[in-house]
C-alpha positions in Angstrom: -38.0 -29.2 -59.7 -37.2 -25.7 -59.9 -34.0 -25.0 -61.7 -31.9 -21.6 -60.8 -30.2 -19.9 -63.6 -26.8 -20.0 -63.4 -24.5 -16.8 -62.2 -22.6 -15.3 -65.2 -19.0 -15.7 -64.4 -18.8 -12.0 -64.4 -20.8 -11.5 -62.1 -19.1 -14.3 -59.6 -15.8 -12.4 -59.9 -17.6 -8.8 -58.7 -18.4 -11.3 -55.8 -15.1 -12.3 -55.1 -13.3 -9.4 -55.5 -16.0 -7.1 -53.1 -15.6 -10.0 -50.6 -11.8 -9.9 -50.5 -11.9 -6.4 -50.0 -14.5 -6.1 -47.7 -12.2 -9.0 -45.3 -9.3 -6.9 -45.7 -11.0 -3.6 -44.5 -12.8 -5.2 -41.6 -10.0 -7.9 -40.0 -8.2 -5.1 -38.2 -11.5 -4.2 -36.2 -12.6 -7.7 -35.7 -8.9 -8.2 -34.2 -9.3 -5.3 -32.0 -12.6 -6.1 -31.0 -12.5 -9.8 -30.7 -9.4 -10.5 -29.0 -9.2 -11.5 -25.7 -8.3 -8.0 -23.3 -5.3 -8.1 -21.1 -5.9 -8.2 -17.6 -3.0 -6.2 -16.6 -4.2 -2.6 -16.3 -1.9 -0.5 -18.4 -1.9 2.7 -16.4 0.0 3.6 -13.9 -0.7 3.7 -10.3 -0.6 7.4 -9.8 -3.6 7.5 -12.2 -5.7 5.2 -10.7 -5.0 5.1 -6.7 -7.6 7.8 -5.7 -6.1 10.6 -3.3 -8.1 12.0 -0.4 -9.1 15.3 -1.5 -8.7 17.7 1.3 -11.7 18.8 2.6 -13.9 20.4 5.6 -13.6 18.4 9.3 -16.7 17.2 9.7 -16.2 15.3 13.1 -12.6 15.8 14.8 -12.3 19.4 16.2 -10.4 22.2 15.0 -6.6 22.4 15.4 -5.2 24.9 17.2 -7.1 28.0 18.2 -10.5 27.3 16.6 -13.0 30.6 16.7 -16.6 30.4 18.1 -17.3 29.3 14.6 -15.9 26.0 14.1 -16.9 25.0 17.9 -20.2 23.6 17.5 -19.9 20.9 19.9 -22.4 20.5 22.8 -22.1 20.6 26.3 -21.2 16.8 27.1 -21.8 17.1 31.6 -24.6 15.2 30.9 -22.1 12.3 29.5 -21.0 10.1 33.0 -18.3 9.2 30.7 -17.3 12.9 29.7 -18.1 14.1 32.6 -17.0 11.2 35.8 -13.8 9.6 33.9 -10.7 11.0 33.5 -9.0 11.0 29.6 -6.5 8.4 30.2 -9.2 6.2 31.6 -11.2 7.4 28.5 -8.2 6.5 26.5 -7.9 3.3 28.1 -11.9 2.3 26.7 -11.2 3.0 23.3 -7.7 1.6 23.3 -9.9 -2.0 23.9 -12.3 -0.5 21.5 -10.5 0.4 18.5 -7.0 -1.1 19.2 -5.2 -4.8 19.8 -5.4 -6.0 16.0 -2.7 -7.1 13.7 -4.2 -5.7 10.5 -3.2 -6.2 6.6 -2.8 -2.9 4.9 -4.0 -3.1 0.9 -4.9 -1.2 -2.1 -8.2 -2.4 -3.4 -11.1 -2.7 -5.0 -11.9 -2.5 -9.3 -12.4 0.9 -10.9 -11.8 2.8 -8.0 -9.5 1.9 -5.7 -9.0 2.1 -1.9 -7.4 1.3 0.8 -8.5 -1.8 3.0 -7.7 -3.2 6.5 -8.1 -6.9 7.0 -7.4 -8.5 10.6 -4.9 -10.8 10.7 -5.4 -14.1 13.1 -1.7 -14.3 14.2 -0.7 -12.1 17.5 2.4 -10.9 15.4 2.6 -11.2 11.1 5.2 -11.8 9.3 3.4 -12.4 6.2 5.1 -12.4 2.6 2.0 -13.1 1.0 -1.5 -12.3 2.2 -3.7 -15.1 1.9 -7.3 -13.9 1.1 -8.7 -16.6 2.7 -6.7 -16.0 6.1 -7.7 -12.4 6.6 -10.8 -11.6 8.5 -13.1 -8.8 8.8 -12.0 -5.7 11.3 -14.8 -6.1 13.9 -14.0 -3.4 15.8 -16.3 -1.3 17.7 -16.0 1.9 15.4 -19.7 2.8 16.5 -17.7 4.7 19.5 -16.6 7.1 16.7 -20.0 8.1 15.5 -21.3 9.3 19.3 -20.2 12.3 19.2 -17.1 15.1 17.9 -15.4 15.4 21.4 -15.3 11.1 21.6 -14.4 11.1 17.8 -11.5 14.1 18.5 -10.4 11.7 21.6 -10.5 8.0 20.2 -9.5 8.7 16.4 -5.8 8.4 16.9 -6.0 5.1 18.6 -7.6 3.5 15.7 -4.0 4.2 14.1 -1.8 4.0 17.6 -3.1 0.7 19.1 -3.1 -1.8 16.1 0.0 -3.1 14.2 0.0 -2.9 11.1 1.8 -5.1 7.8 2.1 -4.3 4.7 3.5 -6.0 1.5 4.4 -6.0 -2.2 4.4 -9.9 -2.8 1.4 -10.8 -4.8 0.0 -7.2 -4.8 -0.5 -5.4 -8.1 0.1 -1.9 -5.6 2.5 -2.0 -3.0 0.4 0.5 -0.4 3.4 2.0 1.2 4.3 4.8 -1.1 0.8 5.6 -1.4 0.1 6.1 2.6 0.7 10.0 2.8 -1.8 10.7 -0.3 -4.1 8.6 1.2 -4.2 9.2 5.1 -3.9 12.4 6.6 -1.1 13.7 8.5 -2.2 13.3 11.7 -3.2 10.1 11.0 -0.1 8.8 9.2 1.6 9.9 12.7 -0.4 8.3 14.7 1.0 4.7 13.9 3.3 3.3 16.0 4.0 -0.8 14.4 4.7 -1.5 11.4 6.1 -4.5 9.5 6.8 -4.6 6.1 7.6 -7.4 3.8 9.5 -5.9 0.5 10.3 -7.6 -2.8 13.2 -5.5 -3.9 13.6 -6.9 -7.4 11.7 -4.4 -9.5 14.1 -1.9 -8.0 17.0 -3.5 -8.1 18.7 -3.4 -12.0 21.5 -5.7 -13.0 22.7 -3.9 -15.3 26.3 -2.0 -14.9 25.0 1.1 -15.5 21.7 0.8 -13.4 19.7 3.0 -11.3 20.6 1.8 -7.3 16.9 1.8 -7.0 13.8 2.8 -8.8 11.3 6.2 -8.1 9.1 4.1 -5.8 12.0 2.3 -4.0 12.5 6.1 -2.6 9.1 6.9 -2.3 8.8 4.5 -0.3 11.5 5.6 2.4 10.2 8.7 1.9 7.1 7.8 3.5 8.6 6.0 6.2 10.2 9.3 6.9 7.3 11.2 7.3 5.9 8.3 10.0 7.0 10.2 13.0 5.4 8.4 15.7 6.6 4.6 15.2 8.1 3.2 17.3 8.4 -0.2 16.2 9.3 -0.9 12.6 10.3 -4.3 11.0 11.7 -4.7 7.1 12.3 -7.8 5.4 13.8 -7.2 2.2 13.7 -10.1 -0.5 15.2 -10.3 -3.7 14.8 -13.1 -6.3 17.9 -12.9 -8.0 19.4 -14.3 -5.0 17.0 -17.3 -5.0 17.2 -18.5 -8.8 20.8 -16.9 -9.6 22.7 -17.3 -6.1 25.8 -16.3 -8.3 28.6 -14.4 -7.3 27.9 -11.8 -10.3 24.1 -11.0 -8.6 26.2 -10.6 -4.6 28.7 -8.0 -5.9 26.6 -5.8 -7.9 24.5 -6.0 -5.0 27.2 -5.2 -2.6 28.7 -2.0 -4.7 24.6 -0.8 -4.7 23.7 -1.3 -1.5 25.3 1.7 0.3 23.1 4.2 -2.2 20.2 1.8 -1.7 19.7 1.9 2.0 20.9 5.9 1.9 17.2 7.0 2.3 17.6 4.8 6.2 19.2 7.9 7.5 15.8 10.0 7.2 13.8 7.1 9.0 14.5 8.5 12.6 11.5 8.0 14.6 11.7 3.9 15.2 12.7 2.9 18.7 13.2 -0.8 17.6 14.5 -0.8 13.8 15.0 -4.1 11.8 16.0 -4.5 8.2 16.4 -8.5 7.1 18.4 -8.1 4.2 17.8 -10.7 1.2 21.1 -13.1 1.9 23.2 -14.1 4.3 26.4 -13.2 2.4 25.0 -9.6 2.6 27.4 -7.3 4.5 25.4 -5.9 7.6 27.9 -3.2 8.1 26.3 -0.4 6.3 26.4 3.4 7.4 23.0 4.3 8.8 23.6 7.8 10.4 21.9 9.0 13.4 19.3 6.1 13.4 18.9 2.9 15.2 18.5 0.6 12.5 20.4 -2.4 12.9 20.5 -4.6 10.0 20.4 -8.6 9.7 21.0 -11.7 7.5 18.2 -14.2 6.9 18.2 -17.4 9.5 
């Protein structure tokens, strides 16, 4: 048997000493590059929610007074649906086309985000949380869309108009509803006429003394609600969880000496026919100023 000479003891301790140096250097970048990532994104929304750029209409027709230029459209008398049926008849085939859905509203996708529609199976949501496995594909019969500019120009608005729509911050890492006038156009944002809207108001709501009455997207929020100028129908119900695990007397009057600047933004929602804001307890006062508007609000059942 072979017999290895054995190390000086000088040249062990070289060994040693390189080695504990060579772990100290390197244990910071094994950490970083070993240790299990966070899932929660650290960015903020505003630099990941991806905003419509504005760009040429390819399909609807030109506002206003368009020159020969922008009308490219063909003569459609050949159409017996152009050409034999009135509009509000016309109206009335893509209202069953496009329209009749209760549809889920949400921001998503991975790297790039979006915003998604899901149909909903009940005739009227009042969802808190959107079950994934409850929502359905859209199905509708947007192949009406693609026939031709003057049917595209007609039916468009309906898509928006003739579906009610929900949204919701409970178990959403976005809450769409700030997000809706960078996202849709204008027109489009006008169009809709139902809305409902389940709202976790405690990231907005601070208990402490000297807190904000509401956080930046808390008035984003009504701010966008503002600029819906066709609805007609629109439902709130506001939750807060302080109420649930602290129903304390402490949590009801900071609550009640913030709630006339909280709901201040109500006065510039003025469109709404039917105007509904379920407020988080039933010891909440209902008697709250909302100016010109026809929001009436109401305790929990």
């Amino acid at each position: 048997m072979t017999r290895h000479a054995p190390v000086p003891i000088g040249c062990w301790i070289a060994y040693c000493a390189l080695s504990a140096v060579a772990w100290t250097c390197c244990l910071p970048c094994t950490l970083v590059l070993c240790w299990p990532k966070s899932d929660r994104n650290t960015k903020g929304p505003d630099e990941e929610v991806q905003i419509l750029p504005l760009r040429q209409r390819s399909l609807t027709l030109p506002l206003g007074q368009p020159d020969s230029s922008q009308i490219i459209t063909s003569d459609q008398s050949q159409s017996s649906l152009v050409a034999k049926l009135p509009l509000e008849l016309r109206e009335e085939i893509y209202r069953h086309a496009l329209g009749g859905l209760q549809i889920h509203i949400l921001i998503c996708g991975y790297k790039r985000l979006k915003l998604c529609g899901y149909r909903c199976g009940l005739s009227r949501c009042r969802h808190d949380v959107f079950d994934p496995r409850a929502l359905h594909d859209l199905n509708l019969s947007t192949a009406v869309l693609r026939t031709c500019r003057l049917i595209y120009s007609e039916a468009i608005k309906l898509l928006y108009s003739a579906n009610n729509f929900a949204v919701t911050s409970y178990g959403q890492k976005y809450f769409p509803l700030p997000y809706l006038p960078k996202i849709l156009l204008p027109q489009r944002l006008r169009s809709i006429r139902d809305l409902s809207i389940s709202w976790d108001a405690t990231p907005h709501f601070n208990l402490s003394e000297n807190g904000d009455a509401g956080s930046q997207q808390w008035y984003d929020s009504w701010h966008a609600l503002s600029q819906m100028t066709g609805l007609r129908n629109l439902f709130i119900h506001i939750g807060l969880d302080y109420f649930k695990y602290s129903p304390s007397v402490y949590v009801l009057n900071i609550w009640t000496e913030r709630e006339a600047q909280m709901f201040e933004p109500v006065k510039a929602v003025q469109a709404p026919e039917s105007f509904v804001i379920v407020l988080p307890d039933r010891r909440c006062s209902t008697d709250l100023d909302v100016g010109t508007t026809k929001c009436i609000f109401r305790v929990p059942d």
